[in-house]
TORKOL-4160 file (C-alpha; in steps of 0.2 Angstrom, whole numbers, padded with zeros to 4 digits, m for minus):
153
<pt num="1" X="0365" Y="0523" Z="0564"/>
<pt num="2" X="0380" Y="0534" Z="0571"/>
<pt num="3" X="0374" Y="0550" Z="0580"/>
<pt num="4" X="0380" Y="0565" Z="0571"/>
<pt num="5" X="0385" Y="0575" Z="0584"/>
<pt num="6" X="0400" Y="0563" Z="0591"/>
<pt num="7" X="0408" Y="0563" Z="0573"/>
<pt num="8" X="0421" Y="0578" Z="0578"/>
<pt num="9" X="0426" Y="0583" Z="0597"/>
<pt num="10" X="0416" Y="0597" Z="0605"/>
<pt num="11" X="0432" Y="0605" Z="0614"/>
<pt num="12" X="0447" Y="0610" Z="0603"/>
<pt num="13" X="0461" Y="0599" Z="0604"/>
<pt num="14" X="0475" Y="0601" Z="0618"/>
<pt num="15" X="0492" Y="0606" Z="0612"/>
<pt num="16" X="0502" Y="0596" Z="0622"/>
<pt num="17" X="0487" Y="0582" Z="0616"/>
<pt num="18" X="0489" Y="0584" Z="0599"/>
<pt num="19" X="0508" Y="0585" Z="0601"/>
<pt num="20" X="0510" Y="0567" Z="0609"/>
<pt num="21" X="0497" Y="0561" Z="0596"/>
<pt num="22" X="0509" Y="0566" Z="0582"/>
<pt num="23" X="0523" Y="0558" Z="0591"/>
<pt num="24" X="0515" Y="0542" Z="0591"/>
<pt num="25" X="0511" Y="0543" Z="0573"/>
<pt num="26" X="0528" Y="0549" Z="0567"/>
<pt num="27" X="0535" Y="0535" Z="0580"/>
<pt num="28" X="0526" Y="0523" Z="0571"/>
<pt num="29" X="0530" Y="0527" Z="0555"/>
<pt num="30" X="0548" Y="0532" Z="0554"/>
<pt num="31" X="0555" Y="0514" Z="0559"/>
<pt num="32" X="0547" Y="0505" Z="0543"/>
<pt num="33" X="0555" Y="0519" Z="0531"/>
<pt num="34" X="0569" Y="0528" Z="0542"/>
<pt num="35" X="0572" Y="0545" Z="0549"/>
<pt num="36" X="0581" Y="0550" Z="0532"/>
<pt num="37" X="0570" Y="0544" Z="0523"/>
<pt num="38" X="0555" Y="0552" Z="0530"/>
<pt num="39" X="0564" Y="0570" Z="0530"/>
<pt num="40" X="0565" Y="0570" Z="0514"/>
<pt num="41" X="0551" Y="0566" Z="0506"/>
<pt num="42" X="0544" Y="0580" Z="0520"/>
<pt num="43" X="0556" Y="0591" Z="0511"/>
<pt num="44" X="0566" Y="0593" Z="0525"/>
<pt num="45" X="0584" Y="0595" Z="0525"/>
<pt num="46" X="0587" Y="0584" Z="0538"/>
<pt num="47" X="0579" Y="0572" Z="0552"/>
<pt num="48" X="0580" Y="0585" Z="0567"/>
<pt num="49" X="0562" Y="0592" Z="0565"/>
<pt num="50" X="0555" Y="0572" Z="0565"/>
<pt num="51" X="0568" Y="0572" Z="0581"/>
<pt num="52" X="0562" Y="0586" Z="0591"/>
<pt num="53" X="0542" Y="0581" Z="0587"/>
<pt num="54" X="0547" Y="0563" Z="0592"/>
<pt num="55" X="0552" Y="0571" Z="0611"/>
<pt num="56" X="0539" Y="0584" Z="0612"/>
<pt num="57" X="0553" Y="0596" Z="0616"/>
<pt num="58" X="0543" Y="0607" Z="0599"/>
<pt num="59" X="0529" Y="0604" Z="0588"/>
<pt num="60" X="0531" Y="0608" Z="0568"/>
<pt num="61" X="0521" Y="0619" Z="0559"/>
<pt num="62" X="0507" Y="0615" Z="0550"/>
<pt num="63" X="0513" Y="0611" Z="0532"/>
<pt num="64" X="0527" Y="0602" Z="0540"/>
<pt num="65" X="0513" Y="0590" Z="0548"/>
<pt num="66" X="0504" Y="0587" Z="0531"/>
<pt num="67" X="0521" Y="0584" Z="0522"/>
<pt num="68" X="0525" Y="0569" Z="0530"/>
<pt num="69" X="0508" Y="0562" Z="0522"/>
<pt num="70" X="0521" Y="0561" Z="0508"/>
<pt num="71" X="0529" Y="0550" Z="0518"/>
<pt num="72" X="0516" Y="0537" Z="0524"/>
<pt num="73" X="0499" Y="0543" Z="0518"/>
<pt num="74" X="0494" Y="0533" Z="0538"/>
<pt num="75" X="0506" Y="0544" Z="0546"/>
<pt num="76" X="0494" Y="0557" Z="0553"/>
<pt num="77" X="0479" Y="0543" Z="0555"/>
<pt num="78" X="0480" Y="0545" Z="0576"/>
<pt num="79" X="0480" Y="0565" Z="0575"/>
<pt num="80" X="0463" Y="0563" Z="0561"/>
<pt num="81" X="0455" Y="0551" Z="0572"/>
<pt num="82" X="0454" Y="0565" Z="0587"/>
<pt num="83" X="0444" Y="0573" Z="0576"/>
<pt num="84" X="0434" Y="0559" Z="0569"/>
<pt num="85" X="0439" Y="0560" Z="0553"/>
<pt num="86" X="0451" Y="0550" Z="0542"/>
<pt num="87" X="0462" Y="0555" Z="0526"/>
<pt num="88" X="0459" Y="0546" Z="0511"/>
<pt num="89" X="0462" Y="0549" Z="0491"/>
<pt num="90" X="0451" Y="0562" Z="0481"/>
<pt num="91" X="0451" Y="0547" Z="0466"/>
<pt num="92" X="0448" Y="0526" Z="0470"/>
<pt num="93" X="0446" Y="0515" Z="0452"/>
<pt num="94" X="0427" Y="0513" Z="0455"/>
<pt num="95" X="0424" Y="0501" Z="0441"/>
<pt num="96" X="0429" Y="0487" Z="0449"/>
<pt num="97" X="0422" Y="0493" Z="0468"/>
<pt num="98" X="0408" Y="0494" Z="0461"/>
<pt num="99" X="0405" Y="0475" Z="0455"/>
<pt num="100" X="0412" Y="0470" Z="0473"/>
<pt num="101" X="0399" Y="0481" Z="0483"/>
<pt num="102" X="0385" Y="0475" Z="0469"/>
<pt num="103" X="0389" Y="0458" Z="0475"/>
<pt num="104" X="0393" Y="0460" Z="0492"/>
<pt num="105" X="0374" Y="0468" Z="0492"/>
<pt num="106" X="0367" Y="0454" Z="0484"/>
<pt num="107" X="0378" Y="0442" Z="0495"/>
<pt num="108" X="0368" Y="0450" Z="0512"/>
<pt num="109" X="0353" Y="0448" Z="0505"/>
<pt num="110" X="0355" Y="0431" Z="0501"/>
<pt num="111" X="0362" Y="0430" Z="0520"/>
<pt num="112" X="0346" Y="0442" Z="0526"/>
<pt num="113" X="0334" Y="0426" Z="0518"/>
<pt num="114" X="0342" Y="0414" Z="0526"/>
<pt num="115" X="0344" Y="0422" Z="0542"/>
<pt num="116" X="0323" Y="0426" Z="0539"/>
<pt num="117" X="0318" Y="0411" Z="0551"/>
<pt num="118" X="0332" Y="0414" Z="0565"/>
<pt num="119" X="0346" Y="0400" Z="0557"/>
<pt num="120" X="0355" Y="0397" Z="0544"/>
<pt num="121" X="0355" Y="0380" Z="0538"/>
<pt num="122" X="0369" Y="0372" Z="0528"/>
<pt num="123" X="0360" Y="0374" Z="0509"/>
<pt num="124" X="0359" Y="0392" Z="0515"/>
<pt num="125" X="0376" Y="0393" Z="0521"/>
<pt num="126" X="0381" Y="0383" Z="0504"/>
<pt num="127" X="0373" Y="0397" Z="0494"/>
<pt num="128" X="0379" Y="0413" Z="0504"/>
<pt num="129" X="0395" Y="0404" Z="0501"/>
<pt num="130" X="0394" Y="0403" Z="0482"/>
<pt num="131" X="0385" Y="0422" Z="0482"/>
<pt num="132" X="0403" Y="0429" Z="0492"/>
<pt num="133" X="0415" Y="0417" Z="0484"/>
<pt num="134" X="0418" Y="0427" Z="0466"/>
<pt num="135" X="0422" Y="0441" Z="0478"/>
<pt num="136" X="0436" Y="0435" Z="0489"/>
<pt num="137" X="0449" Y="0440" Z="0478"/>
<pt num="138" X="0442" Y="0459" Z="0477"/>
<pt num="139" X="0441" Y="0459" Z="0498"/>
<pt num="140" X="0457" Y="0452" Z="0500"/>
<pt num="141" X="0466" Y="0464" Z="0484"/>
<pt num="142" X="0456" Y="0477" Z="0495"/>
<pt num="143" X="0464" Y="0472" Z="0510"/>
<pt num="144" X="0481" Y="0470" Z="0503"/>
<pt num="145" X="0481" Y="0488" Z="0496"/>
<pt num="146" X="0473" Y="0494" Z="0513"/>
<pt num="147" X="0493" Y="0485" Z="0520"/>
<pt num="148" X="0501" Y="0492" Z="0508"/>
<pt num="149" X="0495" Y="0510" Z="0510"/>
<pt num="150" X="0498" Y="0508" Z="0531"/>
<pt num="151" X="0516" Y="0501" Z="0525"/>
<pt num="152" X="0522" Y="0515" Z="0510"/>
<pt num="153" X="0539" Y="0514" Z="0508"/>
């Protein structure tokens, strides 16, 4: 069980902390999509802002820092993870989630049998394999979509 009182820093965040963070997480998401790009999809008229957070020489307002989620919905994942948390979207398609987690449960507890003794034998390996198998596509579309959010164009 995670201990509660780690989950968010207990010491605001250092400007000049929070400002190389955001340069690392703009710098690693401008060269997949471009400077140009980037800018406008922040509503920016041009790439100077993205520029100036890149050097440090100035950090952007807020709303300029949310804007480039449009961007990459990633790009801020190094400044949320000081702050232990992580962005994701209000709505997921649950239907399908659903039956993957349903399964993945009964898949541990199949494991959790096996595993009742100290060892997994091969028929108990055999059948934790055939419990898991239906799922693989559902992980690996999971995965997949994970890649494609980290790589928005």
């Amino acid at each position: 069980m995670s201990n509660r009182s780690n989950v968010c820093p207990r010491t605001p965040i250092a400007k000049d902390k929070f400002q190389q963070t955001l340069a690392a997480a703009w710098g690693r998401v401008w060269p997949d999509i471009g400077k140009g790009t980037m800018a406008d999809r922040m509503g920016l008229s041009d790439s100077k802002t993205i520029d100036r957070a890149l050097t440090g020489s100035n950090l952007p307002e807020a709303h300029t820092v949310f804007n480039s989620l449009l961007a990459d919905r990633t790009a801020l994942d190094e400044i949320m993870k000081l702050y232990g948390l992580r962005v994701s979207l209000i709505t997921a398609d649950a239907a399908n989630d659903m039956q993957t987690l349903s399964g993945l449960c009964e898949t541990a507890g199949e494991l959790a049998e096996a595993l009742k003794d100290g060892v997994r034998h091969h028929q108990e390996t055999l059948r934790v394999a055939d419990k898991l198998r239906p799922h693989m596509p559902s992980l690996s579309a999971l995965i997949h979509e994970a890649d494609a959010l980290r790589a928005t164009s």
